[in-house]
N, C-alpha and C positions, 0 to 999 in steps of 0.2 A: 821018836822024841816028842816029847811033850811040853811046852812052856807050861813055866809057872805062875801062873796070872794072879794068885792070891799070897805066893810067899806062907812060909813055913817058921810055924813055934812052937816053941815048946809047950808039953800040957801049963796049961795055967796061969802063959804071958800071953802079953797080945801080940798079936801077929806085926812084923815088922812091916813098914811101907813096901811094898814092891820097886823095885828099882828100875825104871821106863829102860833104858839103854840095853840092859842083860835081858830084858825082855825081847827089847827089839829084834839084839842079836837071833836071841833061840828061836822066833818066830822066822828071820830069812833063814836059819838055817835049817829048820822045819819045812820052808817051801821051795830048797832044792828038791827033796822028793817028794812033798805032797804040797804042790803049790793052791790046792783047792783047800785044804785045811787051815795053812796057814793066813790063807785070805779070810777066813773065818774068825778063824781065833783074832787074831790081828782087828776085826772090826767089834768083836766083845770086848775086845781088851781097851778099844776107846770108848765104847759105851759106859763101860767101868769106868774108865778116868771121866767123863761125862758128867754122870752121877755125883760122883766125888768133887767136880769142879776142881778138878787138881791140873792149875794150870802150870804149877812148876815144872811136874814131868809132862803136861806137854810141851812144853819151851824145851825138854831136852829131849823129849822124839822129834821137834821141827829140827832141832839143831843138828841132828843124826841124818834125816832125811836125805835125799838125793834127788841129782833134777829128773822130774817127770819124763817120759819116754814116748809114755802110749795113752797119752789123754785126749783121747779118741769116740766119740758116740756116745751113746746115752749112758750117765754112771748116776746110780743111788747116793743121796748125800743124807747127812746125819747132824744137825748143831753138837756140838761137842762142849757139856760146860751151858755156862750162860752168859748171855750177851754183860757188860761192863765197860764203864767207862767212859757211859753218854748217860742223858738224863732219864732218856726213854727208857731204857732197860728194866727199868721197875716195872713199868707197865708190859712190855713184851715179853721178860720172863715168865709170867704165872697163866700169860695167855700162849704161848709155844708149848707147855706142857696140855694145854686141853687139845689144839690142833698145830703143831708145827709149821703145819702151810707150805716151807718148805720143802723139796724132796727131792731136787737134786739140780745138775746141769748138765746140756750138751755141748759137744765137742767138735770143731770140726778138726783138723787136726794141720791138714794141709792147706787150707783157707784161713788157719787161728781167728777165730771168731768162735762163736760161742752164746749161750744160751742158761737162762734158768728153768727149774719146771717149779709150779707150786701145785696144790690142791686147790680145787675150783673153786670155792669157798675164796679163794684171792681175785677171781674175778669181779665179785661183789665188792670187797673188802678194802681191795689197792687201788682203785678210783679216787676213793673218799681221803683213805689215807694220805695218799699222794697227792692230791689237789687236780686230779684229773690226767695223767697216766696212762694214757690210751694205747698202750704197746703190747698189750696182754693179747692174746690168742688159744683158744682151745683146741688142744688138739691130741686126741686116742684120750680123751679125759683128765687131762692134765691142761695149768695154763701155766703158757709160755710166756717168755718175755726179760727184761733187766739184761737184755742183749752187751757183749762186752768181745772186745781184742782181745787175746792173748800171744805171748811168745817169752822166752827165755830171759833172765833177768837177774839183777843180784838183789838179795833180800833188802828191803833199806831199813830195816832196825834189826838189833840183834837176836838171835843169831845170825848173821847174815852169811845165806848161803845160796847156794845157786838156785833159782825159785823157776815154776811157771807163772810170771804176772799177769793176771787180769787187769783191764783196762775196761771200766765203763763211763769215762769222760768223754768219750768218743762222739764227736756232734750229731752224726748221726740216728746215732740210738736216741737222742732226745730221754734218755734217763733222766727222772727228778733230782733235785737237789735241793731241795726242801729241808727243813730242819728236823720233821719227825722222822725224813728219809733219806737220807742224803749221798746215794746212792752212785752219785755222779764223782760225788769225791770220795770214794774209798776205792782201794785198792785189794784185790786179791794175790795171797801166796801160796802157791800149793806145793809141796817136796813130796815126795814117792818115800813110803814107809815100808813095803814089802810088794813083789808084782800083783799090782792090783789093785792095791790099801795104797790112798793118799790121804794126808793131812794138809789142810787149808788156814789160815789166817787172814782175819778181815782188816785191812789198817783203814784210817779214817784221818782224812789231810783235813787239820783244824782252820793252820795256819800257812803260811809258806814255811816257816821253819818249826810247824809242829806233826807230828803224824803219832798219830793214838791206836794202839791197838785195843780193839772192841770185839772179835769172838774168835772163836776156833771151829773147825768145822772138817767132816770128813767126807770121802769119797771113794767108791768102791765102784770096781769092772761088776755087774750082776755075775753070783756065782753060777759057773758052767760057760760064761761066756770066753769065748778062747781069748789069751791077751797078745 
C-alpha cells in the first residue's frame, strides 16, 4: 500500500487538496507492515504541508494524534510551516530558511526532562539574542541547551487532546524570557502521528488568560533506530 501524498485529477483539473486525516490513516496502516517506510513517508508528507504552510490540515493531524509512548533519546526535529503570530516572525522566517539552527531534542524518558540540540552557529548567536543565556553546551557537535520537564497532559487549546507537555518555566533551567525569546513562557505539545513521526506545537502564554499558538514542528525516531 502506497499513500497518496499528492491526491489525484483528472487530465486538465487541478489536483484536489489532499485530505491530512485519510492520509494519516493509509500511513498507520502502511506501518503495520512496513513500519520503516511509513516513518518516511509520514515525514515528507510534513515537509510537504511545511512548504505549503498549510496549517489547517495540520490542526487536523494534531487533532488525530495520540499520546506519545516512546519519546525517548535523541529525535531529529523539523520546523513545520513558519513561525506566526509574534512580531519576530518576519525576522526569523527568511533567516530559518538560510540555517534552521534548530535540529531537534532529547528525551529522557523515565526522568521526563529533556533537552534541545541546535547547530553551533547558535553558540555564537543565542548569547546575543538572548541577553546572555549561558546554558548552551557543545556536544558530539551539536549545542545543547533550552532544557524543559516534560509528562502527560491535556492539550489547552483546541484540538485538545491528550499531549506530551513541555515545560520550560521550570526555575531551574534559568530559560530566557525576554521578548525576542521568550522561551520560559511557551509551552510544548507533541501527539504521536504514526510509530515514530511526531507532531509538536509551540503555545506562547501572553497573558494569564491568553496562550497564542506560534509554530508547528515535527519529530522523528532516526530511521533504523528500533522504537
Amino acid at each position: 500500500m502506497t499513500a497518496n501524498l499528492k491526491g489525484v485529477a483528472e487530465p486538465g483539473t487541478a489536483a484536489p487538496p489532499p485530505n491530512a486525516p485519510a492520509i494519516l490513516a493509509e500511513l498507520r496502516t502502511l506501518a503495520e507492515h512496513s513500519p520503516v517506510r511509513a516513518r518516511t513517508e509520514m515525514w515528507s508528507y510534513l515537509r510537504t504541508l511545511g512548504s505549503r504552510d498549510d496549517r489547517a490540515a495540520l490542526s487536523q493531524l494534531f487533532g488525530a494524534g495520540t499520546e506519545p509512548r516512546n519519546l525517548d533519546g535523541k529525535l531529529e526535529g523539523q520546523i513545520v510551516g513558519k513561525l506566526f503570530g509574534i512580531p519576530e516572525a518576519r525576522l526569523a522566517n527568511p533567516l530559518m530558511k538560510i540555517d534552521p539552527t534548530w535540529r531537534g531534542k532529547t528525551f529522557d524518558l523515565a526522568a521526563g526532562t529533556g533537552l534541545n540540540r541546535l547547530s553551533p552557529i547558535a553558540m555564537v548567536a543565542m548569547p546575543v539574542i538572548t541577553f546572555g543565556y549561558l546554558g548552551l553546551r557543545m556536544v558530539d557537535g551539536e549545542a545543547e541547551g533550552f532544557h524543559f520537564d516534560h509528562a502527560v497532559d491535556r492539550g489547552l487549546i483546541e484540538p485538545r487532546v491528550t499531549v506530551r507537555a513541555l515545560d520550560y518555566g521550570v526555575p531551574q533551567y534559568k530559560n530566557p524570557s525576554i521578548r525576542t525569546f521568550p522561551i520560559r513562557r511557551t509551552r510544548d505539545e507533541i501527539v504521536e502521528l504514526t510509530p515514530g513521526v511526531y507532531l509538536g506545537r509551540a503555545l506562547l502564554f501572553e497573558k494569564a488568560d491568553e496562550i497564542r499558538l506560534i509554530a508547528y514542528f515535527a519529530l522523528r525516531h532516526p530511521v533504523g533506530s528500533p522504537l
